[in-house]
N, C-alpha and C positions, 0 to 999 in steps of 0.2 A: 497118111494120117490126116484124120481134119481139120484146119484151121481153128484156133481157140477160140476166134469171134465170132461172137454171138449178132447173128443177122437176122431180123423179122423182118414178115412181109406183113402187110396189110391190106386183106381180100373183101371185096363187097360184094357178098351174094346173095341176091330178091332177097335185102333189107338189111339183110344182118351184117355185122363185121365179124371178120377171126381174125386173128392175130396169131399167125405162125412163126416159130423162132425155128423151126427148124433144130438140127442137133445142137444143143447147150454145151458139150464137154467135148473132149478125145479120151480115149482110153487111159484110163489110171490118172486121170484128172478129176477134179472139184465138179459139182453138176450142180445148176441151180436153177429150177421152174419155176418161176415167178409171173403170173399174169401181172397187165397194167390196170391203173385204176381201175373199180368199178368194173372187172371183168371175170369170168371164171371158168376154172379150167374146163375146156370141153374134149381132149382128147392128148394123150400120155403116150408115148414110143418108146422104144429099146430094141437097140440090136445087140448081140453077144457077141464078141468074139474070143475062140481060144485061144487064141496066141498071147492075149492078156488075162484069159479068164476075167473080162469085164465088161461092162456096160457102156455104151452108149444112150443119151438121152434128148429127147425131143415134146413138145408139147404144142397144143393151140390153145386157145383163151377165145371166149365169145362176152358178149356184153352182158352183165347182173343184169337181172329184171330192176333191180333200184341199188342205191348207194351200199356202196360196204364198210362197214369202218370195224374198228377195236382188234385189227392185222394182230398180229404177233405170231413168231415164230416160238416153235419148243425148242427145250434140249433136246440133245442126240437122244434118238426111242429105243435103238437096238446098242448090241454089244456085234463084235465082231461073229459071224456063225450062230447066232440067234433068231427067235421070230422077232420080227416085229408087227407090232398089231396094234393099233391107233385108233379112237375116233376125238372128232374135236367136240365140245362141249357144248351142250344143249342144242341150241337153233344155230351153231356154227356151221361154217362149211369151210373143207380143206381145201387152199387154193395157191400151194406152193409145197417144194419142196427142194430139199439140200441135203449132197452127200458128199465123202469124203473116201477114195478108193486105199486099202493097205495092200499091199503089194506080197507080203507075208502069209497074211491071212486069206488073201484073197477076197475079200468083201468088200460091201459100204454100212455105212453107218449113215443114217437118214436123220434128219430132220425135219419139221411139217410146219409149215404158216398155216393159220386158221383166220378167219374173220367170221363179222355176220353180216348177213345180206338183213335192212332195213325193211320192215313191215313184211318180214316174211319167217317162216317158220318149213322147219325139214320136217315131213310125215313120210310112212310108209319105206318107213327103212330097211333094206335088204343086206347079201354082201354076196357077187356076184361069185360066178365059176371059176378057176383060176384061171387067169387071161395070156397065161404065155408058157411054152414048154420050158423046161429046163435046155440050155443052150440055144434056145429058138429065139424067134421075133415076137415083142409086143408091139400090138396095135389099139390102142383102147379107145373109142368112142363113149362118151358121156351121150346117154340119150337124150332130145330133146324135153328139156322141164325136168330136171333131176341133174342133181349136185354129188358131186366126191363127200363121204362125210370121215371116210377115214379108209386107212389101208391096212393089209394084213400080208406080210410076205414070210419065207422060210429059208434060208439056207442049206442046199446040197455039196457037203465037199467033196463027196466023186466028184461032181459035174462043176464046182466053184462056181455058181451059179442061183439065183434065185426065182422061184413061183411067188404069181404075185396077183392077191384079191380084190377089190375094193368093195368099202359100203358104200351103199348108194343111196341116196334118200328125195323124192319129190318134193320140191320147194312152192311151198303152198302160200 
């Protein structure tokens, strides 16, 4: 099983920085994405496994084009076996996330931090193809110049397992 510590690295590549934490959780534990200041998410993992019917979680974070402030996290968005389907408000952009694994139900229950990125504004809002099979690997790349603006997942209880979409919106 994985160590509970949460380990970043910190990569300089031709200019940019990411910030990789690597896996957040172990199986049927707490999961929390949280980029650091002034950063945002550029890329989201998951691997499945059946032996818990649950999730593993991993994330990178790249630098805001400008400040971010008015954070806040929501309440839990989904019920146990439910969709969840989210976006954050106006010129926000989604740049965290927390979950909570039931062992019963088999699922998570998600929560979402939202902020806004300063003198910028989300246009050309999409919500991509689903990014991961049921029981499979998620790999999500955030494209260069375009932000998370919210997520949309579904629960399968054959597979105890979730698909999972996000909106996408270019930060103008």
């Amino acid at each position: 099983m994985l160590s509970s510590a949460r380990v970043c690295l910190l990569v300089f590549v031709m200019g940019w920085t990411k910030v990789d934490c690597g896996f957040v959780n172990d199986y049927d534990k707490d999961a929390r994405l949280e980029c650091l200041t002034n950063s945002i998410l550029s890329y989201i993992g998951s691997i499945h496994e059946n032996k818990y019917e649950d999730r593993i979680w991993e994330f990178a974070c790249r630098p805001a084009p400008d400040t971010i402030s008015g954070c806040y996290w929501t309440n839990y968005l989904n019920q146990f076996d439910k969709p969840l389907d989210y976006k954050c408000r106006g010129n926000e952009v989604l740049n965290g996330m927390m979950s909570y694994h039931d062992n019963r139900c088999e699922d998570r229950r998600f929560m979402v931090q939202c902020g806004r990125v300063a003198n910028r504004s989300t246009r050309n809002c999409y919500q991509t193809f689903y990014v991961n099979d049921l029981d499979g690997v998620m790999t999500f790349s955030v494209p260069t110049g375009q932000v998370i603006k919210g997520v949309y997942s579904y629960h399968e209880n054959k597979k105890e397992d979730r698909r999972w979409r996000f909106y996408l919106c270019d930060l103008a």
